[in-house]
C-alpha positions as semicolon CSV with decimal commas, in nm:
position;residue;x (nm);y (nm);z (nm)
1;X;-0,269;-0,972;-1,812
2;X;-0,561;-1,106;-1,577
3;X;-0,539;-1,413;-1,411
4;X;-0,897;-1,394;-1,268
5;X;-0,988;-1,695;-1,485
6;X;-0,769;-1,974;-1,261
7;X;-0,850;-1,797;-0,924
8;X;-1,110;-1,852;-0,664
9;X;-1,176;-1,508;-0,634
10;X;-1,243;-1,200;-0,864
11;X;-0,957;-0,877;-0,823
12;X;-1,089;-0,584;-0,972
13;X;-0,863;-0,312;-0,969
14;X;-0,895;0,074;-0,965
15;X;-0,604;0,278;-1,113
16;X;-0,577;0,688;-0,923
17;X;-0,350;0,882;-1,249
18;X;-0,289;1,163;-1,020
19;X;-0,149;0,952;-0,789
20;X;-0,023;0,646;-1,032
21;X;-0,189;0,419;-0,727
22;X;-0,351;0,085;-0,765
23;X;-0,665;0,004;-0,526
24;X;-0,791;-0,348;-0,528
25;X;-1,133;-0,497;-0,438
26;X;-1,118;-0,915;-0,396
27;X;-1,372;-1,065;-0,372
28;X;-1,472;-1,451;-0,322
29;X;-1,684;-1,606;-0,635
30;X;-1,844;-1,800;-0,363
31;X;-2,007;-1,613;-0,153
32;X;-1,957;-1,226;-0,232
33;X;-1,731;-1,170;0,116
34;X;-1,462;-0,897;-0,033
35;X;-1,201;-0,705;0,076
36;X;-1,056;-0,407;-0,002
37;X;-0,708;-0,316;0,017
38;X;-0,521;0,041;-0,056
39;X;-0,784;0,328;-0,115
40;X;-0,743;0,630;-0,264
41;X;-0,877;0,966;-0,067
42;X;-0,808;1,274;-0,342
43;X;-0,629;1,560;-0,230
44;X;-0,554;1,897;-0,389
45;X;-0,248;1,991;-0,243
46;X;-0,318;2,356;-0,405
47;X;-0,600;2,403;-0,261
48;X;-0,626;2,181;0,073
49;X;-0,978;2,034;-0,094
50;X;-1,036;1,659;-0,043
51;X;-1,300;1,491;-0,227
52;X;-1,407;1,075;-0,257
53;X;-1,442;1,075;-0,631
54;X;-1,199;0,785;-0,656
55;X;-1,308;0,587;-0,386
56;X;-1,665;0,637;-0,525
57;X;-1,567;0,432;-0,776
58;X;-1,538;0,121;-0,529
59;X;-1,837;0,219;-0,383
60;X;-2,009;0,214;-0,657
61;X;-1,887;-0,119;-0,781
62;X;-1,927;-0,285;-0,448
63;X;-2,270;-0,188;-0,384
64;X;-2,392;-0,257;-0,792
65;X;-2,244;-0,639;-0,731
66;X;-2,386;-0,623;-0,377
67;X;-2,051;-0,748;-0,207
68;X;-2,008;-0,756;0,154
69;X;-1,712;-0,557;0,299
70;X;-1,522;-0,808;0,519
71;X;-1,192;-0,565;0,580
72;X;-1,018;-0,309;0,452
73;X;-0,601;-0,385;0,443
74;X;-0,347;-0,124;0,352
75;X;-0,035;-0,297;0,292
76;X;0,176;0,037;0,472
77;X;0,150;0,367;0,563
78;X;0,170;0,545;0,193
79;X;0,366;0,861;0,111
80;X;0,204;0,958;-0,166
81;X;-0,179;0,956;-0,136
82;X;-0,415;0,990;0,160
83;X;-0,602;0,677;0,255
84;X;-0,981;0,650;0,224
85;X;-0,996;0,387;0,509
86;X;-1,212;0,599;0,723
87;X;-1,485;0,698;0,460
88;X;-1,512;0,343;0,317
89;X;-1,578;0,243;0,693
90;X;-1,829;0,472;0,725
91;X;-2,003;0,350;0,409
92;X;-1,974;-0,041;0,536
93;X;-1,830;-0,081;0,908
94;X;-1,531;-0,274;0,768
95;X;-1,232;-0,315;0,993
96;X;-0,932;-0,169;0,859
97;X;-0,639;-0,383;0,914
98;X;-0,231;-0,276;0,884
99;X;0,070;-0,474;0,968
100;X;0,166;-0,448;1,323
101;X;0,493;-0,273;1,258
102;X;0,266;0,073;1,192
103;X;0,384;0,177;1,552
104;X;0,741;0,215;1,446
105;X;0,662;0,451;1,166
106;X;0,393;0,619;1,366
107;X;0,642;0,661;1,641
108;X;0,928;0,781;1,368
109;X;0,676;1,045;1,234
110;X;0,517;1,179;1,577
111;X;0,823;1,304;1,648
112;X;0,897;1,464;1,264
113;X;0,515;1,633;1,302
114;X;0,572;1,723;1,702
115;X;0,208;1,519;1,733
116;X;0,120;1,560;2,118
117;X;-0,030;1,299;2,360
118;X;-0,333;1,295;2,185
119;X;-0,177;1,109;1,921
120;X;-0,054;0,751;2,091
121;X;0,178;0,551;1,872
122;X;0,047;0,263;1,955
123;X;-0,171;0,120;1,646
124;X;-0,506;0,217;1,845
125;X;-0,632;0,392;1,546
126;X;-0,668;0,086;1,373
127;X;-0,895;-0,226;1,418
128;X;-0,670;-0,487;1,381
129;X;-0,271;-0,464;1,370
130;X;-0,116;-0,850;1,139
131;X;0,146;-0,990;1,250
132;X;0,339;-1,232;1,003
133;X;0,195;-1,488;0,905
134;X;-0,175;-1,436;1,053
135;X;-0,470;-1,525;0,870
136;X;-0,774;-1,335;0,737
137;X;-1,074;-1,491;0,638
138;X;-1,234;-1,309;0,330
139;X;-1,559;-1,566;0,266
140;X;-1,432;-1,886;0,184
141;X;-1,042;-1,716;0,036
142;X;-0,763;-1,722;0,316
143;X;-0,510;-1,404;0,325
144;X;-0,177;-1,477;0,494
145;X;-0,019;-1,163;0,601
146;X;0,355;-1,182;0,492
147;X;0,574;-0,841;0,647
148;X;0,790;-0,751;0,428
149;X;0,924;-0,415;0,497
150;X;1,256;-0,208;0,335
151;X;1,055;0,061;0,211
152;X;0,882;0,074;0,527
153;X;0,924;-0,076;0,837
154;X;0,525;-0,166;0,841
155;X;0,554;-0,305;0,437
156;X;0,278;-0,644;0,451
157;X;0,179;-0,844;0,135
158;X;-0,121;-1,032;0,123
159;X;-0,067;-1,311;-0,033
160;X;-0,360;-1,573;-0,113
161;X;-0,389;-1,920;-0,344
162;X;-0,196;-1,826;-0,668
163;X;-0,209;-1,454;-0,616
164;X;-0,050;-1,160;-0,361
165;X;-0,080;-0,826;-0,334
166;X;0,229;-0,685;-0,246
167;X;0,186;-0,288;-0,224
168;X;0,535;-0,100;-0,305
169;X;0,738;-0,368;-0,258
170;X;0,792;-0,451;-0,628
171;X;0,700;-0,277;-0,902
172;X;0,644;-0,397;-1,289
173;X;0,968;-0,563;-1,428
174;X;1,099;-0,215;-1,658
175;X;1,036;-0,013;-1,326
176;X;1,235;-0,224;-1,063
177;X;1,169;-0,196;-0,693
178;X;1,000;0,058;-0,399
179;X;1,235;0,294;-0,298
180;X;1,383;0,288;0,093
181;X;1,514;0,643;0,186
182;X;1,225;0,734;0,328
183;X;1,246;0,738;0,765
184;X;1,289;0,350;0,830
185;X;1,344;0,227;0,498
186;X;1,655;-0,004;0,461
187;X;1,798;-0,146;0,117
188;X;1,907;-0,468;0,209
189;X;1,588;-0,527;0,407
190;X;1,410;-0,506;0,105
191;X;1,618;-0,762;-0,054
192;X;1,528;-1,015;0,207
193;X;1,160;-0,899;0,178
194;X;1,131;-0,914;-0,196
195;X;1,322;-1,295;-0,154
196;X;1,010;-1,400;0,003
197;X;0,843;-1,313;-0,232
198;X;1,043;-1,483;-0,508
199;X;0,954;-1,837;-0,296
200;X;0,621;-1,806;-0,375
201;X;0,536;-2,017;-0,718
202;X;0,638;-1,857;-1,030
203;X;0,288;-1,846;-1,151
204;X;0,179;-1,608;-0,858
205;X;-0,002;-1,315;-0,988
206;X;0,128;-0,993;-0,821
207;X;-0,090;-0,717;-0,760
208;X;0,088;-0,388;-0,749
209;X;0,027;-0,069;-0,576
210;X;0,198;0,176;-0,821
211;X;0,273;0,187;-1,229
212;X;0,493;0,523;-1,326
213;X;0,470;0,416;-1,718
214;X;0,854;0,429;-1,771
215;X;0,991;0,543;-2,073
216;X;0,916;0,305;-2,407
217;X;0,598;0,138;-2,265
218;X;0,251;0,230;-2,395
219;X;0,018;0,197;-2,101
220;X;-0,012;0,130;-1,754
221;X;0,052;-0,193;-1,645
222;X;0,005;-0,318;-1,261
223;X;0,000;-0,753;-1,299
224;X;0,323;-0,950;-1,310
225;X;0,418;-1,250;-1,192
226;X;0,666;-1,461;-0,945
227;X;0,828;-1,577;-1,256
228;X;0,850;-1,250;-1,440
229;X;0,970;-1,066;-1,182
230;X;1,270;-1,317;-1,102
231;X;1,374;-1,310;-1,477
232;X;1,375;-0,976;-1,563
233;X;1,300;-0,722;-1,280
234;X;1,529;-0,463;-1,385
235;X;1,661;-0,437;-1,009
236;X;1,633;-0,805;-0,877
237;X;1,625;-1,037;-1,096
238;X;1,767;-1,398;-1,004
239;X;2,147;-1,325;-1,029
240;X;2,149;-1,019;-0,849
241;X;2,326;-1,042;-0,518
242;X;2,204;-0,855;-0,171
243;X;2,519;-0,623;-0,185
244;X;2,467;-0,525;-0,594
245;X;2,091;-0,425;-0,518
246;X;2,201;-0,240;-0,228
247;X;2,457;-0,022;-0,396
248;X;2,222;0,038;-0,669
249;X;1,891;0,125;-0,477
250;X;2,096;0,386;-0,247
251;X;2,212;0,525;-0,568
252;X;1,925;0,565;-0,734
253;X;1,731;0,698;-0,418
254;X;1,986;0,959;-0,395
255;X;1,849;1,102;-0,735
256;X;1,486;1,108;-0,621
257;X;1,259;1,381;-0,520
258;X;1,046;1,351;-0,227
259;X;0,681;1,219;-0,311
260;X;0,512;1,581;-0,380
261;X;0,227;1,411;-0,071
262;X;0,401;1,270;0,128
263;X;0,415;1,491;0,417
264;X;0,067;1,520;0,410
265;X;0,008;1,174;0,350
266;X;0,197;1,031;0,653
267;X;0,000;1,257;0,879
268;X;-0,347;1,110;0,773
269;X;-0,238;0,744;0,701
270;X;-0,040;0,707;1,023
271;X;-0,395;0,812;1,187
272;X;-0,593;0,525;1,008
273;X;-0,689;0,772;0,746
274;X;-0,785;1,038;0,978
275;X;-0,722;1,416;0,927
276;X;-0,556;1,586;1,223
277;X;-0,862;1,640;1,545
278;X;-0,983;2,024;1,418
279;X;-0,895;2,314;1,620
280;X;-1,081;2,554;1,791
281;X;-1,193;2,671;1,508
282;X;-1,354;2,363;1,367
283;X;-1,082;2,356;1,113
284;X;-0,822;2,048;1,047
285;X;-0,452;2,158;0,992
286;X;-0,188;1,950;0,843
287;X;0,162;2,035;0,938
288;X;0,451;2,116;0,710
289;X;0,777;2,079;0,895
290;X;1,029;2,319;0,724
291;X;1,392;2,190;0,681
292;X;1,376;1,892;0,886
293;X;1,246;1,598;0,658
């Protein structure tokens, strides 16, 4: 499905496999202005090598259409891939932007990774810190900032004319909805989050942050809509009440493994992106606390 043909604006997405994440670069038709929202920094966990061949791929595509880089949003602090904020901001002196709810997951994690004083949790490490319902101006398109948190408690959508990008809150219809046993998450907050969403117009085109390809589908798949999603999202769908997706999203979470990055995920993207400051060694250490997460 694309529904670039009725909108203002041109979405071209960038699909990570090894991290089944979506990144997204909109940009206005009118004047070139984009923005780009969720990159992908690759990470060997194996090895401890990172490396921008993703991200490249943005890059790349930016510079060949010669788009201006207006802001770079991340819709929450991910769990399961390190974000390339920092290195697309050193490639176009973007902002980076986050919902202004990052300080209660940076403060939840500072104390899981024992960070010291050098690491405020105050949202200083990013540019700009959305509140909901504040604007950004991407050329002539408007993004309105909409929290909506269960998964996390820092969760934004950006939603624009006829289109939003909603990062885990939803997923495709066969897959359901973000999980919310991670520190912060809450169930029935999500219910009340993905609501919102469901009062946007049915013909809203929802940009997603994650596919997993679930069993019987033959490709990846990260465009839905308002109206699919409230008629046959397998966890939310209109007719399910708050307290029947509550019982069956704690249930499910139970039988989940923990994202294979997200422990060093959370340490990066709490930081804007950032590794860890190096020691005094030059080196950069992330921390892996043992039986406590």
């Amino acid at each position: 499905m694309n529904g670039e043909a009725k909108l203002p604006a041109v979405v071209r997405s960038f699909f990570d496999e090894a991290t089944n994440t979506v990144s997204y670069v909109l940009s206005d038709k009118g004047t070139g202005c984009c923005a780009i929202i969720d990159p992908v920094w690759d990470y060997d966990p194996n090895s401890g090598l990172t490396s921008t061949a993703s991200v490249d791929q943005m890059v790349d595509y930016i510079r060949m259409l010669g788009l201006t880089a207006e802001v770079i949003l991340e819709t929450h602090a991910h769990a399961d891939h390190l974000s390339a904020s920092q290195y697309l901001q050193s490639q176009f002196d973007a902002p980076l932007a986050i919902g202004e709810h990052i300080v209660e997951v940076q403060a939840i994690f500072k104390e899981v990774f024992n960070f010291g004083a050098d690491f405020p949790p105050d949202g200083s490490q990013f540019d700009r810190l959305l509140a909901d319902g504040d604007e950004l101006s991407v050329g002539n398109l408007t993004l309105r900032a909409l929290h909506t948190p269960g998964h996390t408690p820092a969760c934004m959508s950006y939603v624009g004319d006829g289109f939003a990008f909603v990062g885990d809150t939803l997923f495709m219809p066969d897959y359901g909805t973000a999980r919310v046993d991670f520190p912060g998450g809450d169930a029935a907050t999500l219910y009340r989050s993905i609501c919102r969403l469901f009062e946007l117009p049915d013909d809203t085109v929802l940009y997603l942050c994650h596919d997993y390809l679930p069993q019987g589908r033959c490709g990846y798949v990260w465009e839905t809509t308002v109206g699919e999603e409230r008629r046959s999202n397998i966890h939310v769908r209109d007719g399910i009440s708050e307290a029947e997706f509550v019982a069956m999203r704690v249930a499910r979470d139970r039988t989940l493994n923990m994202p294979a990055l997200l422990l060093p995920s959370v340490q990066a993207n709490i930081r804007a992106g950032q590794l860890p400051p190096p020691e005094d060694n030059g080196v950069s250490y992330l921390k892996i606390p043992i039986n406590t997460v």
